[in-house]
N, C-alpha and C positions, 0 to 999 in steps of 0.2 A: 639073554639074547647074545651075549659075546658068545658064547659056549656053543650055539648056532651058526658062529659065523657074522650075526648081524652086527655090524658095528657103524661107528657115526648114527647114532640116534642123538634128536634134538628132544627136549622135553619143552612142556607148556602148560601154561594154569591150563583147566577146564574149567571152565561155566556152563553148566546143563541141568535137567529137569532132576536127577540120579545124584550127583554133588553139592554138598555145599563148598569143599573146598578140594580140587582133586587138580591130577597131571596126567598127561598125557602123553607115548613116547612116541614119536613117529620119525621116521625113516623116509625121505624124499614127501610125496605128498600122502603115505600110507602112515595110518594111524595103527599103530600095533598091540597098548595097549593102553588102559586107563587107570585111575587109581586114585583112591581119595575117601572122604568122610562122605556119609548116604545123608541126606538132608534128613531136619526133621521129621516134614509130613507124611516121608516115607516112613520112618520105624514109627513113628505115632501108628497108622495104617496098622502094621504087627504087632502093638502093642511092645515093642519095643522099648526101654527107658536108658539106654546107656548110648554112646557113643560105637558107631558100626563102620569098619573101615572097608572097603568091598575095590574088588580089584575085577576089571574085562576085560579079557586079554581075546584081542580079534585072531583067532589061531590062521585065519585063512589068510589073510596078511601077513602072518609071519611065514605060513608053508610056502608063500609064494618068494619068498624071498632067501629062502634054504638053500645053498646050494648044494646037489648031490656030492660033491669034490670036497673032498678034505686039504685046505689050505693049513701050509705049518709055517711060522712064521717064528726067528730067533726070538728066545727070549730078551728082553733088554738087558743088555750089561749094567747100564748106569742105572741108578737109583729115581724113583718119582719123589717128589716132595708134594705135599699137601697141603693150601692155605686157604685158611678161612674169612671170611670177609662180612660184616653184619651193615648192611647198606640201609640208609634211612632216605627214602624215597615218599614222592607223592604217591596218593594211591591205586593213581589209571596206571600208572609202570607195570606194564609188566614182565617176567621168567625173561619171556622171549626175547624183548627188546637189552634188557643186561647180558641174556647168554650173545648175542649175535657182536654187542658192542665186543665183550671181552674175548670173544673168538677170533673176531678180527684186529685184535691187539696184537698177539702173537701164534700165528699158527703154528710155526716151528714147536713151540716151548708147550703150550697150553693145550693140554691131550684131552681132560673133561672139565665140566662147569656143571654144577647140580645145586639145586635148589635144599635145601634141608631142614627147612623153618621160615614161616610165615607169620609176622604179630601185628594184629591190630586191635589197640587198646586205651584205655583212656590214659596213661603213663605214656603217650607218646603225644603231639603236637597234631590239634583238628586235619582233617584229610591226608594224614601221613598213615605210612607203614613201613616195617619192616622185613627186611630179609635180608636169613642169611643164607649166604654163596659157598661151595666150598670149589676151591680149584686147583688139579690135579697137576703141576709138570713136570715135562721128563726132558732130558735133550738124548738124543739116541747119540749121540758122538761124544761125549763126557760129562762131566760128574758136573752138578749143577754147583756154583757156587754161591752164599749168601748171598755177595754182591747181586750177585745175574737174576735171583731170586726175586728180592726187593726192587730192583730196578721195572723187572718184570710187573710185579704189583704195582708198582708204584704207577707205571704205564695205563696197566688197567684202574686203578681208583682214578688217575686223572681226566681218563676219557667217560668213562662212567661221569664224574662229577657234572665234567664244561657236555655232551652229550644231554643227560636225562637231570640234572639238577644234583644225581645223588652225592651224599654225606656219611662216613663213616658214623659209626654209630657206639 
C-alpha cells in the first residue's frame, strides 16, 4: 500500500464468519484489506486438514484511493528505530484501543504501531492474553537518542498501563 501512495493505515482484529483470527487495514472509514487464519468449519467443508491463511484485498477501495500523481517525498536522513513490546492484557482489549492509546503518546516520534503476535493459553492467567506490539520511530530533524527512545517508551507502557490495565510481560 505504501508503494500506492496509500499511507496512514490503521489495523484491527477482525471477528467474522471467514476468520478465526485475522486484521484488517483500513484507511479513514474504507476497509482495504483483510487477512488472517480461515476458521475451522470452513476447511473441514474442503476437506481441508492443516491451518489456511487467506488474505481480501477490496481492490475497489484501494483504486479509489490511488492517486493519478506521483508524489516524491526526501528520503529520511535520520535513522528509524524499532521496539518491541509483549503487553499482557485482559482479553476484550483490543489492536485498536493500544494502537490509538500509543499514537497519541507521540505523534511527532511514533511513525507505525503493528500487531505481530497474539497468545491465548493456559501458561497465561484465566481471561488474559497477550500481545506483542512492535513500534517504529523516527524524528525527521535528528538522530534519535537512547535517552529520547526509552523515555518515549517508557511514555507509552505508562499510559497503556494507568489506560487499559496492561503489563509488560
Amino acid at each position: 500500500f505504501n508503494r500506492l501512495g496509500i499511507k496512514g493505515l490503521r489495523t484491527s482484529v477482525v471477528s467474522n464468519d471467514i476468520f478465526s483470527e485475522g486484521i484488517s487495514l483500513v484507511k479513514g472509514n474504507e476497509v482495504l484489506a483483510e487477512f488472517g487464519v480461515l476458521k475451522k468449519q470452513i476447511l473441514k467443508h474442503f476437506d481441508i486438514k492443516q491451518e489456511v491463511l487467506y488474505a481480501d484485498v477490496k481492490w475497489g477501495n484501494v483504486i479509489k484511493l490511488v492517486s493519478d500523481k506521483i508524489k516524491f517525498t526526501e528520503i529520511a536522513k535520520y535513522p528509524e528505530v524499532r521496539r518491541d513490546l509483549a503487553l499482557l492484557l485482559d482479553e476484550n482489549i483490543t489492536f485498536e484501543s493500544i494502537y490509538q492509546i500509543a499514537e497519541q503518546t507521540d505523534k511527532k516520534l511514533v511513525k507505525e504501531i503493528d500487531l505481530f503476535d497474539v497468545y491465548q493459553g493456559d501458561k497465561l492467567p484465566q481471561g488474559k492474553k497477550s500481545y506483542a506490539v512492535s513500534f517504529i520511530l523516527q524524528d525527521e530533524e535528528k538522530t534519535l537518542t537512547d535517552e529520547k527512545i526509552e523515555k518515549t517508551m517508557s511514555k507509552i507502557v505508562s499510559n497503556l498501563t494507568e489506560k487499559l490495565g496492561a503489563s509488560l510481560r
